[in-house]
N, C-alpha and C positions, 0 to 999 in steps of 0.2 A: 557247580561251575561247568561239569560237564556239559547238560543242556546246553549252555549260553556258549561256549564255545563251538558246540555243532550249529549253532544259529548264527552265529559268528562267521564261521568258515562258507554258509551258504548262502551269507547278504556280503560274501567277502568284495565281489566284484561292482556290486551298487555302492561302497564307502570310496567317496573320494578327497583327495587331499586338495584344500581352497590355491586357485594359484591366483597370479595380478589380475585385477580387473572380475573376479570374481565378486557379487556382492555378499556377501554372511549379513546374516538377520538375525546379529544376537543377543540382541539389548530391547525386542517386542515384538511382540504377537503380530499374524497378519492380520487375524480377526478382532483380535480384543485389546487392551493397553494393559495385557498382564507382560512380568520383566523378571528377569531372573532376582529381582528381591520381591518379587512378588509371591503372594500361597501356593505351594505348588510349582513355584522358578518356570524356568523355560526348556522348552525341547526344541533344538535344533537338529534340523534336519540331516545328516549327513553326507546325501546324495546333492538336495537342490541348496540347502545351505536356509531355510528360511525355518524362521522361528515360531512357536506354536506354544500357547498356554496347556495349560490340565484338561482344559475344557475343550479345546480345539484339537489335539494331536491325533486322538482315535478318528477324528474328519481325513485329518490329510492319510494317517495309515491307510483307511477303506477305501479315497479316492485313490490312491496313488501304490499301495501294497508297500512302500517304504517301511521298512521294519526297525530301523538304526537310528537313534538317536542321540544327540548329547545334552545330556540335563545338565544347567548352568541353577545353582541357587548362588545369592550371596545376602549376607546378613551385613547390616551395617553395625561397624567399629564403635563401640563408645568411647567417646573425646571427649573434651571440656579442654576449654582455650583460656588463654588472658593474653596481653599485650605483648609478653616477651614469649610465652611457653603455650604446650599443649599438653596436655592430659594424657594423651596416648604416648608419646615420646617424639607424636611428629613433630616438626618446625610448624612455626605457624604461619596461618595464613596473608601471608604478603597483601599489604595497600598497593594498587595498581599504579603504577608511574607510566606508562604507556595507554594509548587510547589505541588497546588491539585487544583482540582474541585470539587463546593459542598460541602465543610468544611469548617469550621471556619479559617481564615484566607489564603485561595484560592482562585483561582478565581471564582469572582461572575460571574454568567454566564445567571443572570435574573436582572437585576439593573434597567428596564426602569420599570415603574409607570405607571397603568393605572387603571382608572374610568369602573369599569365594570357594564352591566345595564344585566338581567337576567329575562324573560318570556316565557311562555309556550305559543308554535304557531300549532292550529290544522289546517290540511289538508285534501281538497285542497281548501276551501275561505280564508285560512289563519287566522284563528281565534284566538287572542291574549290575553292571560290570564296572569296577573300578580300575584304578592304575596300576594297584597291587595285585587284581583277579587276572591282569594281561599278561603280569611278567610268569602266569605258569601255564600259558597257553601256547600252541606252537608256532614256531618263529614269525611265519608271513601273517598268522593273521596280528601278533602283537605289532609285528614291524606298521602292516597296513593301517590299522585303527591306532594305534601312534599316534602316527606322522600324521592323521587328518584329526584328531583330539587338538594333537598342537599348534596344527595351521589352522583351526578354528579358532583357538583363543588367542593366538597371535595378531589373526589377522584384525583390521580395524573394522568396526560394523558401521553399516551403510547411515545409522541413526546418529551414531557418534563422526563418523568423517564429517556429517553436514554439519552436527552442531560445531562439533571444535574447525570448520575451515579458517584454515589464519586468515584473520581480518585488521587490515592496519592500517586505524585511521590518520597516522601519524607520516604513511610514506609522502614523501612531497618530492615533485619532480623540477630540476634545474630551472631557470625562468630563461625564458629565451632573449630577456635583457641584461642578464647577467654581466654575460662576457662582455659586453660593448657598451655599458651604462653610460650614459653622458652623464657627466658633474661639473658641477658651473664653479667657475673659481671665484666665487663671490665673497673670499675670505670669512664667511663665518663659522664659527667656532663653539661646539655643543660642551657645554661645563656637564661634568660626570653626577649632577644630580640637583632636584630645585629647578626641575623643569615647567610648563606649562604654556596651557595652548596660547597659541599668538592672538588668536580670533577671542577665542571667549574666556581666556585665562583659568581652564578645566587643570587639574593639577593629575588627573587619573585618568587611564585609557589612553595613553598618548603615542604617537606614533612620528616619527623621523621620517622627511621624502630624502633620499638618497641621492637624490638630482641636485635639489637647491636648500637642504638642510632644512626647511620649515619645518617645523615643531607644531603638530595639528591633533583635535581629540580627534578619536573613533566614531566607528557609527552608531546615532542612536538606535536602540532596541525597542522593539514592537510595545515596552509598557513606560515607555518613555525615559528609562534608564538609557548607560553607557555615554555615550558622547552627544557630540553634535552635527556628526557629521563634514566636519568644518575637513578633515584630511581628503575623504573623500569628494569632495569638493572644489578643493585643491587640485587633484588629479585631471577633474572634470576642465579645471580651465587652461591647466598646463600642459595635459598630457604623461607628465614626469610618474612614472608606472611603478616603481618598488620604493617602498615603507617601511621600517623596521621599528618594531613595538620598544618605547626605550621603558626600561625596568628587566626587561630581559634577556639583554644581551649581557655574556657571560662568554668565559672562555674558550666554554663546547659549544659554542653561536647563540643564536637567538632565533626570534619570530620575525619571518620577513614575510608581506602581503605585496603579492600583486595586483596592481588595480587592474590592469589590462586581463589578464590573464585569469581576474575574478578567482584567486586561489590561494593559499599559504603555500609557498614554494621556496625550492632552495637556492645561496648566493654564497658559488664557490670564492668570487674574490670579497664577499664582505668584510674581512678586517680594511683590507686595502679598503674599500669604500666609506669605510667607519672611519680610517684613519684620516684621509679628506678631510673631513669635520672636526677632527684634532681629538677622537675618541680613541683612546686605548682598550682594545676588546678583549687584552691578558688582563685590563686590572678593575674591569667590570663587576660586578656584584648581581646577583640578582635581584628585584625588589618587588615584581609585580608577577601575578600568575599570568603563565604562557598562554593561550589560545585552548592550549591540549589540557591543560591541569582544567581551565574553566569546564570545559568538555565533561572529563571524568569526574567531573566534582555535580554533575548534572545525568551523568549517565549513574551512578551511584546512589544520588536521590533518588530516580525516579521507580526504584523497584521500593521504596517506603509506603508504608501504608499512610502516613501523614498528606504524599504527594494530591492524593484525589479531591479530596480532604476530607472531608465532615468532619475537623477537626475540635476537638473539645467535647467531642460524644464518645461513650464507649461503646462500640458496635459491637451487637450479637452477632454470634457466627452462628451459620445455616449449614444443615448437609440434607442430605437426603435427595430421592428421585428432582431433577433439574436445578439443582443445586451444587454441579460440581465444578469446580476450579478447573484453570488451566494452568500449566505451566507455563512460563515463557522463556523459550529460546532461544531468546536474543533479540530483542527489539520486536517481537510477534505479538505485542498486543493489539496489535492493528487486526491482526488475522482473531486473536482468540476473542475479542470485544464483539464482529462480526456474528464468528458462527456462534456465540453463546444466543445472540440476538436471533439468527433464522431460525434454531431450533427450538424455538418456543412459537413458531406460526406452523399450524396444523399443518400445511400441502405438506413443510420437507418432513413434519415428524410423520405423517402416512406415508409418507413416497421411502421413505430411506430405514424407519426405525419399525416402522410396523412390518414392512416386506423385507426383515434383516433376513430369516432363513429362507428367503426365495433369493435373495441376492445373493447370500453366502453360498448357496447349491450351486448357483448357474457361475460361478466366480471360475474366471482363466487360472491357468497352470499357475500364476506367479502373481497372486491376489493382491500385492503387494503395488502394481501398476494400473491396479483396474479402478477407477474412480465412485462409479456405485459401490464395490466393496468398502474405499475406507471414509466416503463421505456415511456410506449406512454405521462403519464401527465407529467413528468421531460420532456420529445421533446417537447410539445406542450407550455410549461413553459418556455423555453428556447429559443425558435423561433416565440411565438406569440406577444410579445412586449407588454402585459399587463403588465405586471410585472417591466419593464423596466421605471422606474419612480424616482425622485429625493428621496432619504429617506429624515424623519423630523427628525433633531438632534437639537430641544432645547436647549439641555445643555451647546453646544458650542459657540462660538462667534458668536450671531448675524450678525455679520456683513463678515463669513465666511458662504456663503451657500454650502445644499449639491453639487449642482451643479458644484464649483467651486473647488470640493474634488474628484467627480467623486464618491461618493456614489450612491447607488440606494437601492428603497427597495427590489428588488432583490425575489431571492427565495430562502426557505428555503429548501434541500433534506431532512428533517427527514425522512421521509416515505421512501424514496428508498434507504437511506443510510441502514436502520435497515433490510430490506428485502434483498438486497444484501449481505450484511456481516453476516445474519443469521446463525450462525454453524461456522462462520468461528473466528476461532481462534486470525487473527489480523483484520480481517476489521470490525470485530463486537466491539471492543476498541475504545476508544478516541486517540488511542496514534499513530502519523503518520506514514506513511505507503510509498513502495518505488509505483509510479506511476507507472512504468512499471508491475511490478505482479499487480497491482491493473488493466490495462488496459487486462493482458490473462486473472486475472479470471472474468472480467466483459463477455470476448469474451466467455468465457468457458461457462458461464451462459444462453448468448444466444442459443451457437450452443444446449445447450441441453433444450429452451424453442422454437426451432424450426425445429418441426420434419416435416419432407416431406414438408416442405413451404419456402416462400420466405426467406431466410437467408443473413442478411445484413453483416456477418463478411465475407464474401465472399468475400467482396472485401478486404480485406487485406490478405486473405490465398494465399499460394504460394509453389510451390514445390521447394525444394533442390536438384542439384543431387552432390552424393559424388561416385567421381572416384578414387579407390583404387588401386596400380599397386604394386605388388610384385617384388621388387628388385632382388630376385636372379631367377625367372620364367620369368619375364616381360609381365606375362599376368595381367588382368586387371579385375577390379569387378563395376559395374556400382548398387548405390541403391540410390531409392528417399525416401523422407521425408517432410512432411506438417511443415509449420513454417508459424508463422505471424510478428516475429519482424528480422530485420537485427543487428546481436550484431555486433558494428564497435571496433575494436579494437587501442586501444592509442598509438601508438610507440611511448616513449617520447624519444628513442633515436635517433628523426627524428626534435627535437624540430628545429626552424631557430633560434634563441636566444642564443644557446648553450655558446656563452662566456657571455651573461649576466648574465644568471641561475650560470654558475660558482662561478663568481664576486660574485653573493650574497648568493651563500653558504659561500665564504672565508670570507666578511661580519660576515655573521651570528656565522661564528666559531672564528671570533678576539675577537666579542660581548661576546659571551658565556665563553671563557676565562678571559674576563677584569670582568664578572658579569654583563655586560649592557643587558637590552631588546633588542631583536634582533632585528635587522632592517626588513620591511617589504618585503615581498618576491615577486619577481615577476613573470608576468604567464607566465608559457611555452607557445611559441607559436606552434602548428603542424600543417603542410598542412594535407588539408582533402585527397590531391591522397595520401601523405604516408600511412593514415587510409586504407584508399582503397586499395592501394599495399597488406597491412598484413594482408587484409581481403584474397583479394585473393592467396596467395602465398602457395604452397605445406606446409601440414604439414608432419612431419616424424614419423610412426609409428614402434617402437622399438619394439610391440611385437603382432604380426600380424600372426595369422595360416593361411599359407597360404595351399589352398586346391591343389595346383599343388605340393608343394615341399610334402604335408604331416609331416611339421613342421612348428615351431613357426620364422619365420624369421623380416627384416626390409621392411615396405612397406612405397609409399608415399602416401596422402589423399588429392584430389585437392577437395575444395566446388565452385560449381557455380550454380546459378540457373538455373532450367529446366522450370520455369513459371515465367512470370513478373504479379504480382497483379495490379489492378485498382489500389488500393491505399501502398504507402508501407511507413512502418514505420521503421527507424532507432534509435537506443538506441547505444546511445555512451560510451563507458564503462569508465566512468568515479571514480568508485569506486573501489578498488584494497585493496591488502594488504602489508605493507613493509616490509623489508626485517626481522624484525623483529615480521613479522606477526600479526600485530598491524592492523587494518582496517583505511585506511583513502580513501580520495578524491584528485585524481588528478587536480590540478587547472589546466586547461589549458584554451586555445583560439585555436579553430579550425574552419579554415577559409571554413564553411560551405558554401553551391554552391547554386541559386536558382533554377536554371535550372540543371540537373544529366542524362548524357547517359551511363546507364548500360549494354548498348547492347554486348560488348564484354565481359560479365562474364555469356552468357550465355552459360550451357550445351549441349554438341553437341553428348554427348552419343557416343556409341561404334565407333570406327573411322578404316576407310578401311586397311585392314590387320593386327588389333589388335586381340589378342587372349586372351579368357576371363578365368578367372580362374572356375573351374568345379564346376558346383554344389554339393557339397558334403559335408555333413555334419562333423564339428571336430570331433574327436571322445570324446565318453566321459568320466569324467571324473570319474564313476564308473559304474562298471559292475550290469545289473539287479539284478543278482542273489548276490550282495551285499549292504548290508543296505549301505543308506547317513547317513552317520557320519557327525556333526555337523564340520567346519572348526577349525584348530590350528589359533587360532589367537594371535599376539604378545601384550600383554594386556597393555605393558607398554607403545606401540606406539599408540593402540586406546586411554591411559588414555593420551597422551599429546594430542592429536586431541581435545579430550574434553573438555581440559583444554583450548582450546584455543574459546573454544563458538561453536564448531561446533557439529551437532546430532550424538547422540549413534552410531545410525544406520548408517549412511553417515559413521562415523569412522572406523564402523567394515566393512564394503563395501571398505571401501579405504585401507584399510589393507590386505584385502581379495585380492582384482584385482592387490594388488602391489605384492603379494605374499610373503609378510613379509619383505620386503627389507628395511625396515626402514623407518623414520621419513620424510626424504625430497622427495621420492618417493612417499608415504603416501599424504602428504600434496600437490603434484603437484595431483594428481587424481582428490581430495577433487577443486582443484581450477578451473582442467578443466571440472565439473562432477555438480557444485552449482547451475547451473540452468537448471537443470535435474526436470520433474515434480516430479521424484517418488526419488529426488536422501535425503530425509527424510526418504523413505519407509525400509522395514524390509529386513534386505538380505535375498534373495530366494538363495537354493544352486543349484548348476548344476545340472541335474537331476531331479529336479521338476519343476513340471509347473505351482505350484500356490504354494501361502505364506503360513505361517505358521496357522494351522486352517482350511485347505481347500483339499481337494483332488482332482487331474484330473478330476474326475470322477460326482463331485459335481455339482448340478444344479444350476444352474444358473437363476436372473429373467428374466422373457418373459420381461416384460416392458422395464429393461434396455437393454435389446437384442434389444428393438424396438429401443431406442433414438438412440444408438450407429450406428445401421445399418442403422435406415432414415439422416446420416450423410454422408452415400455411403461407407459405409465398408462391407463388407461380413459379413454373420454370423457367420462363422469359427473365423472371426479374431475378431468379439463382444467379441467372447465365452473365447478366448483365455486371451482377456485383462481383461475380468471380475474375469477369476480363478486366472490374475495374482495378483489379489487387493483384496483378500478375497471379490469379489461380490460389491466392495463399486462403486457406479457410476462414481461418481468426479474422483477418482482416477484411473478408466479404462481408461474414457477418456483420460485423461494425459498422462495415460502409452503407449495407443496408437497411439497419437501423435509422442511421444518421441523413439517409437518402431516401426516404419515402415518399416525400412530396416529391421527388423528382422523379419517378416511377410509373407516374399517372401519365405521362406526355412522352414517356421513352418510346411507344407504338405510333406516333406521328406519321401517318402515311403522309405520301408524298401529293396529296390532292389537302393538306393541311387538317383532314378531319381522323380522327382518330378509331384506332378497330374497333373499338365500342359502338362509337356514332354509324361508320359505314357495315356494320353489322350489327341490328339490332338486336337479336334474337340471342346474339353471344352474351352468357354471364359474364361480369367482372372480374376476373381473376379474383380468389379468394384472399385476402389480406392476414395479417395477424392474429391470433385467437388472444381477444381481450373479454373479462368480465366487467357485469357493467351492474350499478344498483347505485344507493343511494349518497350522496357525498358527505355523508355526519358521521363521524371519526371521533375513538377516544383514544388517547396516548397512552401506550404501551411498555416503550423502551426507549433508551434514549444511549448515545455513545459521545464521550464527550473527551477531547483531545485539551494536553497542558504543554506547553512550549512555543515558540518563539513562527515554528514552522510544522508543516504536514512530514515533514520529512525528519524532524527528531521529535525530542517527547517521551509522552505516553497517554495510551489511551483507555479505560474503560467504560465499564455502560453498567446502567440502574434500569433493571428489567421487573414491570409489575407482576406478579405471583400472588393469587389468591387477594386479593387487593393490600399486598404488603409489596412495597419498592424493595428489593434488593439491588444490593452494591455488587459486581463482579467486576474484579483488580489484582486477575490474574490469576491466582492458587486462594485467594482470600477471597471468602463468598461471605457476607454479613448482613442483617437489618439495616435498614437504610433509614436515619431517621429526619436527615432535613437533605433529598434528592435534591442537588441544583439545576434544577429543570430549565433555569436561565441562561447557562451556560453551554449549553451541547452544543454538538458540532451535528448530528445524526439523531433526525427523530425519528420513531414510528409508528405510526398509528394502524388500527383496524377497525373496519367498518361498525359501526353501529346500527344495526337492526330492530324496526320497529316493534 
């Protein structure tokens, strides 16, 4: 102990005690997903506070000379539960009654038990100092390494604040009709049970308007359950905005829905409102599940392994090199469905898993924020097969092992979850997320953590060309554009079922009138060539300046590809709106291909004796020498856009490009415009070339000039995207992506010909680095979403290996023996080579 106390005394001034806002790293590695239950626990650092495996810690000593560490191991508890008791002596584990994380009665989201053992380890003989070896050391240095032992394990680590942040799906705010509700004194009167709808006499799902007492079902659900819509309906023709679900109202309230307000909100005077209607809400009973029980009775499911399904098979579990599980952290199977999927395509396993010890050398002070560092240890995590091991579940039947479940213990993404979703408004949430935005802006991420170097989204970039022919000229306009996903379009009017789908709407509408529960619906089925036909079929452009006529006429817009990508991803548009502009999910079954020859939708560009329409700018839509005036917009058509959940901005851009034409012209823009990067951004008017806050003229930064241009874009066209975004990075990027075609004519001199034309000899500004070969594809992986919406659920993905499909669902990796390849939401293929 001597030793270690002169060692002690002379790292005395590098040990510090963690204060607020300090982050400690003490639940994983920065390098690896080792945890202090992990072989060999954790060393935390006692100076920077950042935690380090067995394998890692002799790195940080050498890089950094830090000699002080604290070794955290902990062993899990043996339990064993039943219904009232636990095995260990704890209480058991509580059924959720709240739709929250982190709160009294939500979900527990830390329930396992463990034994933790806690010493102070100097470096590099490894010298081990306990709580007992302190108390005979002298005073400041036991006082100092104290106080920072205990404010380490005190404090809450950066891994654990993210996962447990209170999350509470259940807070609901005041309705701003509350206070001032009109109620019509229409004398009727709601008998306390024996209800049903007015309309179609549904006896379940039923809901009270607070206005004028009507008794109406709920909305029907995307699989043709719940109601009929008929309350919502109601609302549409009355206006009359708050609802209250009858079966649930009880003493401590009920379920009250705002139509206006599109929310579950709360009604402080509702007894009084109840009373109106001659309902006593002290002698109410409860009879129907709340909004929030159906919730958690869906957020509970969807961690089963039955949910995916393949169900009535018993699936082999897999481990070994790319076959490891992930945990999920709360609604993250969006994210873990994703990267199980990229790192089985060569570019990211060379770019991140083969250069891990170049990346781990050159890694900043605090590895823990640098993005190459933990997208290389999530590769390395995911492909090295350490991790890929049975988990210990105790708790469960003995006699059911993990093995036989297809658990693993898997890996944890804290680390790279919180560092991707940093800033970002929904992936920094616990609350799920649609896979495909989660797949561009993890791409997006890249391209801008890889300047002038190896870039692995390369292989899914791809060029578009769109051929535009003006109908009354017949000349022709040829422009490309960068894309990385293929949107497949649903014709369900191609369905092959067509008289079954009939049969079970007539079904459902005899059901709805007698009051029975509707029978269950069946899926459409679509050929995938019909998908493919409506991908490629002319669209018609009603309102098209064409540069030959010198007016606004009808043109047509053929899309084909001008490049075939290595790898290419199709997203099936599965999610739409009905005619009632309600959001739902299309059920279908689309008889995906494993094999795909694209070759005839490739672009063949300007064709012998076509005549191209002129370069010439529209003209515009105000004169220099008069001020932009803000646009007339119809306030009443952007307030119904908004009322329907869609942004400020998007509304007054869809109002604006329809030219005030109304509501259904409005809402067609909004639908072909939604996945637009910038289509959230602020309208820019004609006439300016950057947002509001920013002038032509304004500089712009060097750095971003730098990412955007080692991307192969010109500086003209950095500069251009950067003024259109008020300077914000994220958002040039996107803007440029989504603005390529308009890139070509942004150098209009003012004699109407362009620097190209009036200089011949000048090259074209270099465009995007696309690869380009043959379009014959075989299907690879696929990602496939279960729920109502992109935004709950769950999601995983069946990725081919050695030509065996595996299932990945989370922490369970298995033999996949009947893939529902008709079902995905995310496919992917790779090129086929002759």
């Amino acid at each position: 102990m001597a030793e270690a106390s002169e060692v002690l005394m002379s790292v005395l001034p590098t040990i510090r005690v963690p204060r607020a806002g300090d982050r400690v790293h003490k639940d994983e590695c920065a390098f690896s997903f080792a945890s202090p239950e992990s072989e060999g626990g954790l060393y935390v650092c006692m100076n920077t506070f950042l935690g380090f495996g067995s394998q890692y810690v002799d790195r940080h000593y050498n890089r950094t000379g830090q000699r002080a560490y604290l070794h955290i191991t902990r062993t899990r508890k043996a339990q064993k539960e039943d219904d009232n008791s636990s095995g260990s002596g704890d209480p058991p584990k509580k059924k959720p009654t709240r739709l929250a994380i982190g709160i009294e009665g939500g979900f527990d989201v830390e329930q396992d038990q463990y034994e933790e053992e806690v010493k102070v380890v100097l470096l590099p003989d490894r010298l081990e100092v306990t709580s007992e070896d302190l108390a005979t050391m002298p005073e400041d240095v036991r006082e100092r390494v104290s106080l920072s032992m205990a404010g380490l394990m005190s404090a809450d680590s950066v891994s654990h604040a993210l996962q447990v942040q209170q999350w509470d799906g259940e807070v609901r705010q005041e309705s701003k009709h509350a206070a001032d509700l009109k109620q019509l004194d229409n004398g009727v009167k709601i008998p306390p049970s024996g209800w049903k709808c007015e309309v179609c006499d549904l006896r379940e799902n039923l809901w009270m308007n607070l206005s004028d007492g009507k008794v109406l079902c709920g909305r029907r659900y995307f699989d043709g359950s719940g109601g009929n819509n008929h309350a919502l309906l109601h609302f549409q023709q009355t206006g009359y905005p708050l609802a209250v679900k009858l079966g649930t109202i009880t003493p401590d309230g009920a379920d009250v829905y705002s139509y206006d307000e599109d929310d579950m909100v709360l009604d402080s005077k509702l007894p009084e409102h109840l009373a109106h209607f001659g309902i006593d809400m002290m002698t109410m009973e409860k009879t129907e599940h709340t909004m929030t029980e159906l919730e958690i009775a869906v957020n509970q499911r969807v961690g089963e392994w039955e949910v995916i399904q393949e169900s009535g098979a018993t699936l082999r579990p897999l481990s070994g090199p790319g076959l490891t599980g992930m945990k999920n952290l709360g609604n993250s199977c969006y994210l873990n469905s994703v990267m199980q999927v990229l790192f089985t395509v060569p570019d990211f396993q060379s770019k991140y898993v083969s250069n891990i010890e170049k990346i781990f050398s050159e890694t900043p002070s605090d590895p823990t924020q640098d993005f190459k560092t933990q997208v290389a240890k999530l590769g390395y995590g995911l492909l090295s097969g350490e991790y890929s091991k049975p988990a210990p579940d105790p708790g469960d039947d003995p006699t059911v092992t993990p093995e036989l479940r297809g658990d693993q213990i898997g890996i944890a993404p804290r680390m790279f979850k919180a560092l991707v979703g940093k800033g970002h408004p929904e992936f920094s949430t616990n609350r799920q997320q649609d896979a495909q935005e989660f797949l561009l802006h993890f791409i997006n991420m890249v391209e801008r953590n890889c300047r002038s170097e190896e870039n692995p989204t390369e292989a899914f970039r791809f060029l578009v060309e769109e051929r535009i022919v003006c109908q009354q000229s017949h000349k022709a306009k040829y422009t490309q554009r960068v894309d990385y996903i293929v949107q497949l379009p649903v014709p369900m009017d191609q369905a092959t079922n067509t008289e079954e789908l009939q049969e079970a709407e007539r079904r459902r509408e005899e059901a709805g009138a007698a009051g029975a529960p509707p029978p269950p619906a069946p899926r459409a089925r679509i050929p995938f060539a019909a998908c493919l036909a409506a991908l490629s079929e002319p669209e018609t452009l009603t309102d098209f300046w064409s540069s030959a006529v010198q007016a606004k006429t009808t043109a047509s817009k053929t899309t084909r590809f001008a490049s075939f990508p290595d790898h290419l991803v199709i997203q099936v548009k599965k999610f739409t709106f009905g005619l009632d502009w309600v959001p739902k999910k299309l059920d279908v079954s689309i008889d995906v291909p494993d094999t795909l020859d694209l070759s005839a939708l490739r672009g063949m560009g300007q064709q012998p004796g076509e005549e191209l329409l002129p370069e010439v700018a529209p003209p515009p839509l105000a004169t220099p020498d008069v001020e932009v005036k803000a646009p007339v917009l119809d306030d009443s058509t952007v307030s119904q856009l908004c009322e329907m959940g869609f942004p400020l901005e998007a509304c007054r851009k869809a109002v604006y490009y329809t030219g005030n034409t109304g509501i259904d012209a409005a809402m067609n823009w909004v639908m072909g415009h939604m996945d637009d990067p910038d289509f959230s951004a602020p309208l820019v008017l004609p006439g300016c070339s950057s947002a509001p806050g920013t002038t032509p003229t304004e500089a712009v930064s060097e750095e971003h000039l730098a990412t955007i241009v080692s991307m192969g874009f010109s500086r003209d066209q950095a500069t251009r995207a950067l003024r259109a975004t008020s300077n914000v990075l994220e958002r040039a990027v996107d803007w440029i992506f989504s603005h390529l075609d308009d890139l070509e004519s942004m150098e209009v001199s003012e004699g109407g010909r362009s620097a190209g034309e009036s200089e011949g000899s000048r090259e074209q500004p270099p465009g995007p680095r696309v690869r380009d070969g043959p379009g014959k594809y075989e299907l690879f992986a696929f990602i496939s979403h279960m729920g109502t919406s992109t935004m709950c659920g769950h999601y995983v993905c069946h990725i081919k290996k050695d030509q065996q499909w595996v299932i990945f669902n989370d922490q369970k990796v298995c033999a996949s023996e009947k893939p529902p390849k008709d079902l995905g939401y995310l496919y992917f293929y790779r090129r086929v080579t002759e």
